[in-house]
N, C-alpha and C positions, 0 to 999 in steps of 0.2 A: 502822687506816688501812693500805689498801694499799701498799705499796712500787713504786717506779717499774719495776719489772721487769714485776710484772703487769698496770700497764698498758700495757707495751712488748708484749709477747703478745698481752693485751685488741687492740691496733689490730694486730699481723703477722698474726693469723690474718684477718681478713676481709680484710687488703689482699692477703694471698697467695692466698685465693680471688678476689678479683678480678682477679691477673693469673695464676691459672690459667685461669678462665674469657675473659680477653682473647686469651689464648695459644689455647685453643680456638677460639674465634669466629676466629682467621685460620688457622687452620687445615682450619676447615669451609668457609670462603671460598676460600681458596685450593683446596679439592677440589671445591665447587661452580663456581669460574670453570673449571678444568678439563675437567672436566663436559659446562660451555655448549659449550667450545672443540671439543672432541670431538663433541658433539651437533650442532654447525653442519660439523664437516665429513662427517662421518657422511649427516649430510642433503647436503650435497654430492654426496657421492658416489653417491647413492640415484636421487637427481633424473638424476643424468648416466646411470649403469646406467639408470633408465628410458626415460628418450630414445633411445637406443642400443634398447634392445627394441623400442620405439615403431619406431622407424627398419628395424629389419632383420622386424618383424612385416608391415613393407609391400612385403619384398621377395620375388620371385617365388627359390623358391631355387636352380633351375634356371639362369636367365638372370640371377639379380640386377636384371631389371629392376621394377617397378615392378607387384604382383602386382595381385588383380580386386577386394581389399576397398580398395586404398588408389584405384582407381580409380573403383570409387563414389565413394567422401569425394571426391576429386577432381571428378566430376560432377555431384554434390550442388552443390558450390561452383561451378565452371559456369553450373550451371542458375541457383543464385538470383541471380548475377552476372548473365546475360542475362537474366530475368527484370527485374532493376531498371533496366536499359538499354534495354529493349525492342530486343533487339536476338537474334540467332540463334548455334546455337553445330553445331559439324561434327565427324563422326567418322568416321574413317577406322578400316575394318577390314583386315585380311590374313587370307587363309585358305591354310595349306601344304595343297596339293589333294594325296591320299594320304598324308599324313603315317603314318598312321595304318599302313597298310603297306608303306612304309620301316620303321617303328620294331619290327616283326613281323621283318622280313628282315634287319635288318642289327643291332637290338637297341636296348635302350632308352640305352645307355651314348653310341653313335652317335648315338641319336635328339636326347637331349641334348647333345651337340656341335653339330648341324646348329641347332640351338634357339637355342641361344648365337653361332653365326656368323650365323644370320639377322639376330638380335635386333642383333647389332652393327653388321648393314649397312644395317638400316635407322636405326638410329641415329646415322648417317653425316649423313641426309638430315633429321631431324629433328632442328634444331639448335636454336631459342629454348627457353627456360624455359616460355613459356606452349604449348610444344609438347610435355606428354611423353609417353612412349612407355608403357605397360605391358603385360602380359602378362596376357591374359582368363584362362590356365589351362586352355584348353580345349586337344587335342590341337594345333598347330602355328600356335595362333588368338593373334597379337598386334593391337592397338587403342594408334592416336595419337589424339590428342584438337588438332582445328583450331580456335581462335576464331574468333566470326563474320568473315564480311568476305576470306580466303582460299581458302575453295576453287573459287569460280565458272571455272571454266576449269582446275580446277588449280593447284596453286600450284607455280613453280618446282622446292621442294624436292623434292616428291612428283612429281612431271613424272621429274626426275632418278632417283628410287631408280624409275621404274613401266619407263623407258629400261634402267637398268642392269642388272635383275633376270638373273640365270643361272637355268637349272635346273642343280642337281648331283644325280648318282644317291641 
């Protein structure tokens, strides 16, 4: 007959793998919730860096304004807006006459200057949300985008920037 010590051992070994193996299991838990916590902000961080790309992929990077592929998407949306409204949508062009050389005689560093001071004066005059301004990309060629229903006569703002216009050398 066994003696009470071997059964004392008989039952410590499996209870001591069972809280070795409980000791494990919060231990892999605790590096699995870790883990999640890092993996959610990781994606955090991923999705914001993407947005920021997103955001400065539609910027013209001369003028910071609003380059010719985010202006499609922008008229894309327009159209099928006016489309469902049956209603009409307006575009206003600017063309810098000689830009091309100015930017020849006085250098492209200038030329980008003059680009950025335009861009900001007519920016002046194009003030709502549903009014923005971008930048076609072509030499000195900026486009605002009018919804229907303002340009019949003009519209004040554009009245205003068409009055204030300078020429500078």
């Amino acid at each position: 007959m066994p003696t009470s010590w071997v059964y004392l051992v008989a039952l410590a070994i499996p209870l001591g793998g069972m809280v070795y193996l409980w000791l494990r299991h919060r231990s892999f838990h605790a590096r699995a919730s870790g883990l999640a916590s890092e993996l959610e902000q990781r994606t955090t961080e991923l999705v914001e860096a993407q947005q920021t790309l997103n955001r400065l992929a539609g910027l013209d990077a001369v003028t910071s304004l609003a380059n010719h592929s985010a202006f499609q998407e922008f008229l894309r949306g327009e159209w099928r807006r006016a489309l469902r409204a049956a209603s009409s949508i307006s575009v206003l062009m600017t063309d810098i006459d000689r830009f091309s050389e100015y930017n020849d005689r006085f250098g492209h560093q200038t030329g980008d200057e003059c680009l950025v001071k335009i861009g900001r004066k007519i920016k002046e005059y194009v003030r709502r949300p549903g009014d923005p301004l971008r930048r076609r990309g072509v030499c000195g060629r900026d486009v605002a985008h009018r919804p229907a229903g303002r340009l019949p006569g003009g519209p004040p703002d554009l009245r205003r920037y068409r009055e204030s216009r300078t020429r500078e050398p």
